[in-house]
Residue, then its C-alpha position, 0 to 999 in steps of 0.5 A: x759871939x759863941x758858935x762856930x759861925x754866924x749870919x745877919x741878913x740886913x734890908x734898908x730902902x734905898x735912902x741914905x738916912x740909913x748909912x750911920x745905922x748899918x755903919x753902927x751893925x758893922x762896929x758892934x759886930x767888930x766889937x762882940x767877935x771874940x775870936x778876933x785877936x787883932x785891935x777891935x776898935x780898928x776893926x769896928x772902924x773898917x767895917x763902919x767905913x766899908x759898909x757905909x761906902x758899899x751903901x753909898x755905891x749900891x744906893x747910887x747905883x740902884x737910883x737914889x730916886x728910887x726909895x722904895x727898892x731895898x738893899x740887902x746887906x749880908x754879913x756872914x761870920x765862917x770859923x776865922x773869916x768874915x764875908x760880907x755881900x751887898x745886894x742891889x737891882x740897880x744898873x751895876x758896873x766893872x769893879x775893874x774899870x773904876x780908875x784909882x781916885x784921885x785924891x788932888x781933884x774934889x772929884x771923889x769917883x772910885x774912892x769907896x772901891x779904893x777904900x774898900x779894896x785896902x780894907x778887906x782882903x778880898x773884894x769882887x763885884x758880879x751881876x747875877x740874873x736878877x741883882x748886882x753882888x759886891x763880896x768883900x772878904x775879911x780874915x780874922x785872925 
């Protein structure tokens, strides 16, 4: 990718038939980021994963019986660092209340934060006036 910085700006209704899709804009971002010195495949997988769990969260969180409301997802590209910020108008939650999961129980709560969390560089969750933001951060260099 040429430039100096870059932004996709992505909406999908709140249906999860679109989680493989937005996984797939993830990969082909992380393959077609020149700059990036590090391992592309990697990375293409992170951001598959990190964007499918972030969905998975807005989506539940948003109402999954509500299809017609959208989730946008951001995906901005800034000289070395890569911020990505998903979008919903659900009931949103205290990212820091999510306890570790556990991973002996099939009960699988608080794994797409911890995924998240160990992926990115930085990962922080605020609700606005109208809508709930999960930033996540991701230096690439």
């Amino acid at each position: 990718m040429a430039g100096n910085s870059i932004e996709f700006d992505i909406k999908v209704p709140n249906k999860t038939r679109y989680l493989s899709l937005i996984g797939k804009i993830g990969e082909d971002i992380a393959r077609e980021l020149d700059r990036y010195g590090g391992d592309r495949d990697t990375l293409a997988y992170h951001l598959n994963l990190v964007l499918t769990e972030a969905m998975v969260n807005a989506i539940k969180h948003a109402g999954p019986n509500e299809p017609e409301k959208l989730v946008r997802i951001v995906i901005s590209i800034i000289s070395d660092e890569m911020t990505i910020r998903v979008y919903d108008d659900g009931q949103g939650f205290d990212i820091n209340e999510i306890p570790p999961p556990n991973f002996d129980e099939l009960e699988d709560r608080g794994r797409g934060i911890f995924l998240i969390r160990s992926l990115m560089d930085s990962v922080c969750y605020w609700k606005s006036h109208r809508e709930n933001v999960l930033e996540m951060k991701k230096k690439l260099i």
